[in-house]
C-alpha positions as CSV (number, residue, x, y, z in Angstrom):
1,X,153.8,-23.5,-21.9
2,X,155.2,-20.2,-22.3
3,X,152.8,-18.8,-19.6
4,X,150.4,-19.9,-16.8
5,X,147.5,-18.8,-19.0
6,X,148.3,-21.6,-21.8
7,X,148.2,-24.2,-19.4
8,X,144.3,-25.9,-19.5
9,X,144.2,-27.6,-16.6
10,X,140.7,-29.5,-17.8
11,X,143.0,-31.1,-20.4
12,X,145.1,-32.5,-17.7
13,X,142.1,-34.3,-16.3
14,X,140.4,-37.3,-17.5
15,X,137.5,-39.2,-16.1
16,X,139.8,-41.5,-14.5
17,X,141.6,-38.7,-12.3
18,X,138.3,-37.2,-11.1
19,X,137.2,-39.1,-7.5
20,X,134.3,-37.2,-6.3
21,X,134.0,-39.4,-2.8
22,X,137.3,-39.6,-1.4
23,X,137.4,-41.9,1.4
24,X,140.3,-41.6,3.3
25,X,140.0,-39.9,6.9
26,X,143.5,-37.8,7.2
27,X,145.8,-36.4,5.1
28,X,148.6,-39.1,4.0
29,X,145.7,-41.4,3.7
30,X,144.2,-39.1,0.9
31,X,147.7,-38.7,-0.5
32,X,148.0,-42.1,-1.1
33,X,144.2,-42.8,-2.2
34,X,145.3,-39.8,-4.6
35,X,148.7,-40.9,-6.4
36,X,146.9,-44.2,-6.5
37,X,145.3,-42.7,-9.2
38,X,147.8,-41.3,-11.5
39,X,147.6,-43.5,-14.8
40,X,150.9,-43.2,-15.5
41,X,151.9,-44.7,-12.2
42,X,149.2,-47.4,-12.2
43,X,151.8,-50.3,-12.7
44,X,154.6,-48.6,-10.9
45,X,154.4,-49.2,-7.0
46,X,158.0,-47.8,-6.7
47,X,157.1,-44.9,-9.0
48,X,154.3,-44.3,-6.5
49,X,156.2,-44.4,-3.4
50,X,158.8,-41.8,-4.3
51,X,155.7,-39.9,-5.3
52,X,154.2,-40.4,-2.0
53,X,157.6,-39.3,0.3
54,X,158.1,-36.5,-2.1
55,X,154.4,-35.3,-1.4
56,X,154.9,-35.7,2.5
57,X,158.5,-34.3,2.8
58,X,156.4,-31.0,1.0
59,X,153.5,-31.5,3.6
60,X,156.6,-31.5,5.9
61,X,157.8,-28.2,5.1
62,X,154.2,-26.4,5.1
63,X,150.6,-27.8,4.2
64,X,149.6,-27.4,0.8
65,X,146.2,-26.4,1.7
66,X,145.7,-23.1,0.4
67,X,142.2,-22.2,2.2
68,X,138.7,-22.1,1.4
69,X,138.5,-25.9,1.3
70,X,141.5,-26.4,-1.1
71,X,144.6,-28.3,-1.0
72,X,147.0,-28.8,-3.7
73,X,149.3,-31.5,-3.4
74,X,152.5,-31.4,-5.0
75,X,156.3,-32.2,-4.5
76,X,158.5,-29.5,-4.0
77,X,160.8,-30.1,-6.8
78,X,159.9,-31.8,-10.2
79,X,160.4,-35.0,-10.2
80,X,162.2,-35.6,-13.5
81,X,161.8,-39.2,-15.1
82,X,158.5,-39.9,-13.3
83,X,155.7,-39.1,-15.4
84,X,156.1,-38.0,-19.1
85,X,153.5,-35.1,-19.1
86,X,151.6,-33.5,-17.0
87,X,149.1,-34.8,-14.5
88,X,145.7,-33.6,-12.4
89,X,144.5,-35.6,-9.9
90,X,141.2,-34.2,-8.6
91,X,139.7,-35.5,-5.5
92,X,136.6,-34.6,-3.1
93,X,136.0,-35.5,0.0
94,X,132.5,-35.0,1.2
95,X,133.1,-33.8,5.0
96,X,136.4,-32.6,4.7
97,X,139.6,-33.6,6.7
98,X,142.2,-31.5,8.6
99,X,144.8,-30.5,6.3
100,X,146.9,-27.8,8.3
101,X,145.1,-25.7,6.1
102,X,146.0,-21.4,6.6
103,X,142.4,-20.9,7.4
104,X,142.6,-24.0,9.2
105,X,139.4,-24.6,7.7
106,X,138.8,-29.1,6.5
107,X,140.1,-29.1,2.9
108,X,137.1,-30.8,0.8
109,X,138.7,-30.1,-2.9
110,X,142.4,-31.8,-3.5
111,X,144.3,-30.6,-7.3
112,X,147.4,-33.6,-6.8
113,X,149.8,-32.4,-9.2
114,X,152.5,-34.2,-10.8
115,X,154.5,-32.6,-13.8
116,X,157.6,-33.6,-15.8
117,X,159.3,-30.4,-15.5
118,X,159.3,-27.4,-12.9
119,X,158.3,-25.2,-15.9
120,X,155.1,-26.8,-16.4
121,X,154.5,-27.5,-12.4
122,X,154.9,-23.7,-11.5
123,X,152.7,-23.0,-14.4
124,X,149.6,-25.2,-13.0
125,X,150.3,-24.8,-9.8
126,X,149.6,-20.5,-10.7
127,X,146.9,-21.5,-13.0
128,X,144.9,-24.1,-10.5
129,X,145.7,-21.2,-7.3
130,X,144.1,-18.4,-9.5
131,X,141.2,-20.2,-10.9
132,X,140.4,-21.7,-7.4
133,X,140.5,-18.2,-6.1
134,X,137.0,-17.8,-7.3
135,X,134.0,-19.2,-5.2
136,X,131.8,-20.1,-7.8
137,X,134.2,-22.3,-9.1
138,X,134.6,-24.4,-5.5
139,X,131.0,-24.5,-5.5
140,X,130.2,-25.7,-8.7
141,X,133.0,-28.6,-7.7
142,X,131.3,-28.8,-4.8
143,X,128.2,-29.5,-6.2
144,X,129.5,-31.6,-9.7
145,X,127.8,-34.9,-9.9
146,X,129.8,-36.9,-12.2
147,X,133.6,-36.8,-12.9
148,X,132.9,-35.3,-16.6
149,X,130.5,-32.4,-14.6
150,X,133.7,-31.7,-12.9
151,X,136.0,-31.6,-15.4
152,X,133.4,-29.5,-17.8
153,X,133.1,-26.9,-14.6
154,X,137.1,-26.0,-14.9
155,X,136.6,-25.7,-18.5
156,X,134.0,-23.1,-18.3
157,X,136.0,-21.5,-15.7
158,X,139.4,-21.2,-17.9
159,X,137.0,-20.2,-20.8
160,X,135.7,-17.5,-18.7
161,X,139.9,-16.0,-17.4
């Protein structure tokens, strides 16, 4: 990963880290409805709780929501030994919930990202902010019906920058 544009982010998704109806009402509750699914943390309740405080001492410092409906969860530091690569958790929630956004707008797309090394995290963390800078793409995740649709929509969109 020698550069933001060799990350593929739609590699880093599978169908199992797509949730297209998130239910949670605020924002820890999606935090936690998020890192719940993180495969490599599935049998690891302490895993996921240093996850989860590392995700809301970040939320702490300033909201991850990036505006236009986005939000992308992440710890501030890499947490070494927690996952062994790279991981996307995408999430939608159908109204949207307050997320201290900067446009203070409800955050309905969340990109929970989890990486082995701050390399690779400040590389998907550009790559996800730069691809989600485009409207067509937040609409097309908007409007994805199945967690594949999804996952083919950010292909399409790294094929395309």
């Amino acid at each position: 990963m020698k550069n933001s544009n060799s990350v593929v982010l739609s590699e880093l998704l599978s169908p199992s880290t797509v949730i297209l109806n998130l239910k949670s009402g605020d924002k820890d509750a999606v935090l936690s409805e998020l890192v719940e699914h993180i495969p490599q943390l599935a049998s690891d309740p302490a895993g996921q709780q240093t996850l989860l405080r590392a995700l809301r001492e970040r939320e702490q410092l300033y909201s991850t929501g990036i505006g236009d409906g986005v939000a992308l969860p992440h710890a501030r530091n890499g947490l070494v030994g927690l996952v062994d690569q790279s991981v996307i958790v995408f999430g939608r929630h159908n109204q949207g919930i307050h997320y201290g956004s900067i446009d203070s707008a409800p955050a309905r797309l969340f990109f929970l990202l989890v990486a082995p090394t701050v390399t690779q995290h400040l590389a998907i963390l550009g790559r996800l902010t730069r691809l989600l800078s485009d409207p067509r793409l937040r609409e097309n995740l908007l409007s994805a019906a199945t967690a594949e649709q999804a996952i083919s929509v950010i292909r399409e969109a790294e094929a395309e920058r």
